[in-house]
N, C-alpha and C positions, 0 to 999 in steps of 0.2 A: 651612689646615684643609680635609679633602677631606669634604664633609656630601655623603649620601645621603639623596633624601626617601624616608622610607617608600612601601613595595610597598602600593599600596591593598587595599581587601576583594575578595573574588574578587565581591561581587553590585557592583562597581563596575568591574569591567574593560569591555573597550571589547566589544561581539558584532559575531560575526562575519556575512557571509552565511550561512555553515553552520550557525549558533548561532540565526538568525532562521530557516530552515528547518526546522531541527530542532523548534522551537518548533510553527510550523506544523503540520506534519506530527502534534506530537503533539495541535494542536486538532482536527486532521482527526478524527483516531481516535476522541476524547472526542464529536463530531459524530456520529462512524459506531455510536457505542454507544452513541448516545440521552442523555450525560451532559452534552451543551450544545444549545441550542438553533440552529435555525439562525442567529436573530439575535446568539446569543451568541458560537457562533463570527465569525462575518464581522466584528463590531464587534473579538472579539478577535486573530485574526491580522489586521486593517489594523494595530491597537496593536503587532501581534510583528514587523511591517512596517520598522516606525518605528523601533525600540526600539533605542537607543545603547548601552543595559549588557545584562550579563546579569541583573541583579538584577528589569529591568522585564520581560525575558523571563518570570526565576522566577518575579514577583507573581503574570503571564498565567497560569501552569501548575499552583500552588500545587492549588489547590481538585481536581486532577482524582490521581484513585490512581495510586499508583505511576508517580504523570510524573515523581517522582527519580530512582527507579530504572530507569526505559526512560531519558532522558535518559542517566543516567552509562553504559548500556551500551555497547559497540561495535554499528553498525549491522549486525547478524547479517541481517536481512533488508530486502533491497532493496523500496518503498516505491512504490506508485503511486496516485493519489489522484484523484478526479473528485469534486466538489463544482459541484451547477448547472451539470456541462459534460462536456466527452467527452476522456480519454485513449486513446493507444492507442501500440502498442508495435509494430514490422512491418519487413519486413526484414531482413536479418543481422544479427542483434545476438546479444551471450551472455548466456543463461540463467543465473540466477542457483540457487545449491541452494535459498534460501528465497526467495520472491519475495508479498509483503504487498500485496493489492489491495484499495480499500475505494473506494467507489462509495455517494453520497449524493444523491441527483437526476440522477445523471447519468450514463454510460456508458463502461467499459472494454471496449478491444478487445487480446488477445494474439494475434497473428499469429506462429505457432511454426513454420510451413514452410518457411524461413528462416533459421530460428535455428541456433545451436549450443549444443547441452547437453552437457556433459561430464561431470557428475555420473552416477548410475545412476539417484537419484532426487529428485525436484525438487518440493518442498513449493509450491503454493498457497494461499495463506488468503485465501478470498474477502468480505467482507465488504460485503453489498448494503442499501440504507435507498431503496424506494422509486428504484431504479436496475435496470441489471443490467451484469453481466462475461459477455462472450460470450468464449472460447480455443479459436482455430485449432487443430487439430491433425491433422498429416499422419496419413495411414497407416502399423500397423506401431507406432505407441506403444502403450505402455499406460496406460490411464485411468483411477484410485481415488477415485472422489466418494463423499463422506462428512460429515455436518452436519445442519441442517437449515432447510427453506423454510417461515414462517409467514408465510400469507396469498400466497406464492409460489410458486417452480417452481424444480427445478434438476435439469436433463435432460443427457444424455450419447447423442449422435448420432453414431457412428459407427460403419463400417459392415463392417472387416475385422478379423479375429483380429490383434493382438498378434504381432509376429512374436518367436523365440525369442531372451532378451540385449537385447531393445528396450530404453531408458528408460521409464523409472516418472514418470507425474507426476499427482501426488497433490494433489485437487482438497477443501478442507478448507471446507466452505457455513456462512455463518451469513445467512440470507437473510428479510428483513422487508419486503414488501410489492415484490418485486422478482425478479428472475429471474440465476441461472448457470448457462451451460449450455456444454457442450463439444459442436463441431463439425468435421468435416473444413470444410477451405478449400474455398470457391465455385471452379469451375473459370477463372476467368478470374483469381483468385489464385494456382493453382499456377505 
């Protein structure tokens, strides 16, 4: 007799690193929107750390809107996060179309003199709490800041026209006690 043990419940499968990431990530956000504290978060993603199932992941994520539905979606937008510390991106690397930055005590840097973008136009969401996101940008782009700074700034330094066909990248501020600002590269960068 060939017995099969029952497929367990989906909130008792095994998580993956992705599945603990993902978790994170979406405390980060609930962090960056004032919807967990600091202590809340840090107590909760060491817990999404740890966390064997997906089901103790879900408990983590329960209480914050629509973390079902950012969860079930495909990662549409690539994800950069600074918490008490500093990212930064630099170098040859490819530009993503949508690219998610959120900055909570601490500081992002995009370094785009370098990069490759292939899209025409390339979404930003900045997201600042008492941090800032500083983005290199060569000469010859074009620049579209749009949002807004309370108790902040969010400035666009640069210094030559748009050349014609350039890429678009569109700079989307939600800025709380912190700063986004677009720059050409330092000349010892280019």
């Amino acid at each position: 007799m060939n017995r099969t043990s029952p497929l367990p419940p989906e909130d008792q499968l095994r998580a993956s690193d992705a599945d603990r990431d993902r978790a994170v990530g979406l405390l980060a956000g609930a962090a960056s929107e004032g919807r967990l504290t600091l202590e809340e978060y840090s107590e909760r993603s060491e817990t999404a750390l740890g966390a064997r199932t997906l089901g103790e992941l879900a408990v983590l994520t329960a209480d914050i809107p629509a973390a079902q539905a950012r969860a079930s979606l495909e990662p549409a937008a690539e994800q950069m996060t600074a918490v008490l510390g500093n990212e930064s991106r630099k170098g040859p690397w490819v530009v993503p179309a949508h690219l998610d930055v959120r900055s909570v005590l601490g500081d992002c840097h995009l370094e785009m003199q370098h990069a490759v973008i292939r899209q025409p136009v390339t979404t930003i969401d900045a997201t600042v709490r008492l941090g800032s996101v500083t983005i290199f940008v060569p000469d010859g782009i074009e620049v579209r800041m749009s949002g807004r700074a309370v108790l902040g700034a969010k400035s666009s330094d640069l210094h030559r026209a748009p050349r014609p066909g350039a890429p678009v990248i569109e700079v989307r501020c939600d800025v709380l006690l912190g700063s986004v600002s677009v720059r050409r590269p330092k000349h010892f960068m280019r």
